[in-house]
N, CA and C atoms as an extended XYZ file, in Angstrom:
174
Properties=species:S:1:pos:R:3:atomname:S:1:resname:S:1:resid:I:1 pbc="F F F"
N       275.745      102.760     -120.011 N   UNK     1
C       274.672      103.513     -120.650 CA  UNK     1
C       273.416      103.452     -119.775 C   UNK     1
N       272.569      104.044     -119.705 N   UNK     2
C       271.848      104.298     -118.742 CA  UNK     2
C       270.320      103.713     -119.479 C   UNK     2
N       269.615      103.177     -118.508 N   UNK     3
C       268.747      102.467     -118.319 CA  UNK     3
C       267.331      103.069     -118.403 C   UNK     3
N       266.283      102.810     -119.294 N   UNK     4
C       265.205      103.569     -119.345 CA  UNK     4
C       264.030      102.812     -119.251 C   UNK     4
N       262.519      102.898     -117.881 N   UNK     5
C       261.757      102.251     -117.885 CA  UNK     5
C       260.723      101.955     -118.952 C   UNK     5
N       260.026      100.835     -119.076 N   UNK     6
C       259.712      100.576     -120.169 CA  UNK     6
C       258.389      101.860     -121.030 C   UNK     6
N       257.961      102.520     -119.648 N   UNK     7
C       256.877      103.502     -119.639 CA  UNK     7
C       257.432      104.757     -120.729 C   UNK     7
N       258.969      104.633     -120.218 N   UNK     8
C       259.956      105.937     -120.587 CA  UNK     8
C       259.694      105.421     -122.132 C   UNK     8
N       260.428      104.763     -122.476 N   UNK     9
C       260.631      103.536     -124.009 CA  UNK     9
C       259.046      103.927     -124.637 C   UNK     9
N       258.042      103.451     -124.487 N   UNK    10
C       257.020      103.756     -124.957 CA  UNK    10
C       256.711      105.279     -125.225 C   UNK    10
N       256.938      106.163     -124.433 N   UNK    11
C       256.510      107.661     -124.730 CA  UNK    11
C       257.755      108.009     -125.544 C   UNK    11
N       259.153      107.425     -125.229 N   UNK    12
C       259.942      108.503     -126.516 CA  UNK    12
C       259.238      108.034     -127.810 C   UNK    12
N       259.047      106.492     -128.012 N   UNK    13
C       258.652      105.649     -129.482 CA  UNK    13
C       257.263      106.912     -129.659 C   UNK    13
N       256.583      106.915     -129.133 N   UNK    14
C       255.090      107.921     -129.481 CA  UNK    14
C       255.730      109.821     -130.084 C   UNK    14
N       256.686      110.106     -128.961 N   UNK    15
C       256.726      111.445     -129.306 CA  UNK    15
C       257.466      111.379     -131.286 C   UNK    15
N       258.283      110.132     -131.646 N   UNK    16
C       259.408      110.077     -132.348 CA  UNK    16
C       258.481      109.804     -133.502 C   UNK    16
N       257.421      109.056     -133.159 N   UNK    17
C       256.201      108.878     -134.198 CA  UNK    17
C       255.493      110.332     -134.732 C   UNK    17
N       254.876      111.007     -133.616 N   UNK    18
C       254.601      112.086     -133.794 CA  UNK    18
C       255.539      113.128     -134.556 C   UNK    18
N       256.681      113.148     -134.034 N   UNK    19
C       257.634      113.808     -135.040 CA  UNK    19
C       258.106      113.190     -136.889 C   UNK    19
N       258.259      111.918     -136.796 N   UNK    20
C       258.375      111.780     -138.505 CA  UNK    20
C       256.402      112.519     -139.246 C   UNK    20
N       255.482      112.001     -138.500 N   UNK    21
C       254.463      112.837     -138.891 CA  UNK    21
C       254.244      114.366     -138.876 C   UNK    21
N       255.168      114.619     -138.210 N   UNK    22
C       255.117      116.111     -138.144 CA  UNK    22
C       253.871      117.365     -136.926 C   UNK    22
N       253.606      115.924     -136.484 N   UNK    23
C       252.373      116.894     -135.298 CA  UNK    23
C       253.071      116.917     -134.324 C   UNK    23
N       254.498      116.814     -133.797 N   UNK    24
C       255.286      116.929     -132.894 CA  UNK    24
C       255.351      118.653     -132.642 C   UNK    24
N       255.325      119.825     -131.535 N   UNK    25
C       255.693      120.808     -131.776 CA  UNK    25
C       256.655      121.001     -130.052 C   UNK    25
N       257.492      121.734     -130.191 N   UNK    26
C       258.206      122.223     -128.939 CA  UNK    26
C       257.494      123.150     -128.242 C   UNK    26
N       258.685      123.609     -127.065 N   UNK    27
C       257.603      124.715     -126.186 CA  UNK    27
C       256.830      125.811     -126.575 C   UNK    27
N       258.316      126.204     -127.568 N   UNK    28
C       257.572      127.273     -128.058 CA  UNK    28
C       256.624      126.925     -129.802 C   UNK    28
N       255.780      126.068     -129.638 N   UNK    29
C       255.222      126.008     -130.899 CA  UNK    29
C       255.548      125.615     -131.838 C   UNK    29
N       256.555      125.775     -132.343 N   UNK    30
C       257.503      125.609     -133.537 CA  UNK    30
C       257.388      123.608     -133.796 C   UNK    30
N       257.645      123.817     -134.770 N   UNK    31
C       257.631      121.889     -134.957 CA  UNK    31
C       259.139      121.707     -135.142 C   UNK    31
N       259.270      120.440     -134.441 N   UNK    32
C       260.512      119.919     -134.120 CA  UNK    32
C       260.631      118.697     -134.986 C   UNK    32
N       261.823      119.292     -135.869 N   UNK    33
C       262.652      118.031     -136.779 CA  UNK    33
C       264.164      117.604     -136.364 C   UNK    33
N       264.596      117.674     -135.345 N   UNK    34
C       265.551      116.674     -134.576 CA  UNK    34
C       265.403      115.797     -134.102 C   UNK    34
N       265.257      114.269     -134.426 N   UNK    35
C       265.471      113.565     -133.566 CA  UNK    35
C       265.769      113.206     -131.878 C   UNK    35
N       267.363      114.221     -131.716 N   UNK    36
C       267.210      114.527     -130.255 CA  UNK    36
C       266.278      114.972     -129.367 C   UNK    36
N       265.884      116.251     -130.129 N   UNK    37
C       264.744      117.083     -129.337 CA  UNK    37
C       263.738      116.341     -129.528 C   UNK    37
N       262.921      115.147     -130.301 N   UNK    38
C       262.092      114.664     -130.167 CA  UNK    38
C       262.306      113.867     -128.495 C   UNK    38
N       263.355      113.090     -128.763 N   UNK    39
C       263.850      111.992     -127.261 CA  UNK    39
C       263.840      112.874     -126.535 C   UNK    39
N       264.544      113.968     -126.137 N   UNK    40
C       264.326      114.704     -125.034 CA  UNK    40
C       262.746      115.093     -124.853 C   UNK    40
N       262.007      115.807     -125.724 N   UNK    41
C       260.769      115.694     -125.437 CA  UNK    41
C       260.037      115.005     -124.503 C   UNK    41
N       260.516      113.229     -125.138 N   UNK    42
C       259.578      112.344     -124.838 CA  UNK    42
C       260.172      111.903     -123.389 C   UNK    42
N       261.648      111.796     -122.851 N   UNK    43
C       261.719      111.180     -121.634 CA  UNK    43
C       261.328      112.531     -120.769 C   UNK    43
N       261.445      113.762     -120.926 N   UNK    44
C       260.806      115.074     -120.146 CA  UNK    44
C       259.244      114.775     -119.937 C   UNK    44
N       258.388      113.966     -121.011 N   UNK    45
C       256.911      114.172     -120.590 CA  UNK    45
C       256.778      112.785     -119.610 C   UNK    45
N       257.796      111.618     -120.233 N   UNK    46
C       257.828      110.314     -119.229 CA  UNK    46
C       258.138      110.374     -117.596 C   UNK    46
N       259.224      111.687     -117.711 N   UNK    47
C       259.644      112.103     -115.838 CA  UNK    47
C       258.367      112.907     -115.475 C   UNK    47
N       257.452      113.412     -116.293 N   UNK    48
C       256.917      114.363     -115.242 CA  UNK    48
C       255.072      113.046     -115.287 C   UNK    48
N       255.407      112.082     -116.029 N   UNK    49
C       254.865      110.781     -115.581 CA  UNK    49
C       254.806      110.333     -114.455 C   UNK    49
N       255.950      110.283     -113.702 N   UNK    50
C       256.746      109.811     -112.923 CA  UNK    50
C       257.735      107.994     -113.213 C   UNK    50
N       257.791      108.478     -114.533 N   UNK    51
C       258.697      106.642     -115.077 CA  UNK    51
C       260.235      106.771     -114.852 C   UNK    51
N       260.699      105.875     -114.660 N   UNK    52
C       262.065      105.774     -114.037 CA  UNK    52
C       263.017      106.377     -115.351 C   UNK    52
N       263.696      107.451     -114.943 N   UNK    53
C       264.377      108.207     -116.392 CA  UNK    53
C       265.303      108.725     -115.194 C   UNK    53
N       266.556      108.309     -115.788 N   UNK    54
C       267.886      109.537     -114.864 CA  UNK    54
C       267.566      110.785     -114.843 C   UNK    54
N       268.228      111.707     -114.361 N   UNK    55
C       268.316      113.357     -114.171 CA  UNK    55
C       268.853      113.853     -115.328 C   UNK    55
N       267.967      114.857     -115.830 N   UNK    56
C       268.597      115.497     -116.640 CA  UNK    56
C       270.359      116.026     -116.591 C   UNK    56
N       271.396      115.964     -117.598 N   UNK    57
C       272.568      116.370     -117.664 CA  UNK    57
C       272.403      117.794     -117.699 C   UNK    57
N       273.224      118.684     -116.465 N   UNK    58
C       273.305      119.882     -116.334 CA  UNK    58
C       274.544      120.791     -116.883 C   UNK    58
């Protein structure tokens, strides 16, 4: 299973917060109630951080 820096760990926990509150929104605006799409969210804003997160699955 793949390994996530602790920087990564901290921003999904924030985006996942933001989402049970509901101020979470996706690209296009819309508010996001998946879980997944919250984590993806959050390690997408942690890579463009630059925190150690694998490559996205293509």
């Amino acid at each position: 299973m793949a390994k996530y820096s602790e920087k990564a760990s901290e921003k999904v926990e924030k985006t996942m917060h933001e989402m049970k509150e509901g101020k979470l929104k996706s690209g296009s605006g819309k508010k996001v109630t998946s879980k997944k799409q919250a984590i993806a969210i959050g390690l997408s804003e942690a890579r463009k951080e630059g925190a150690k997160v694998p490559k996205k699955k293509s």
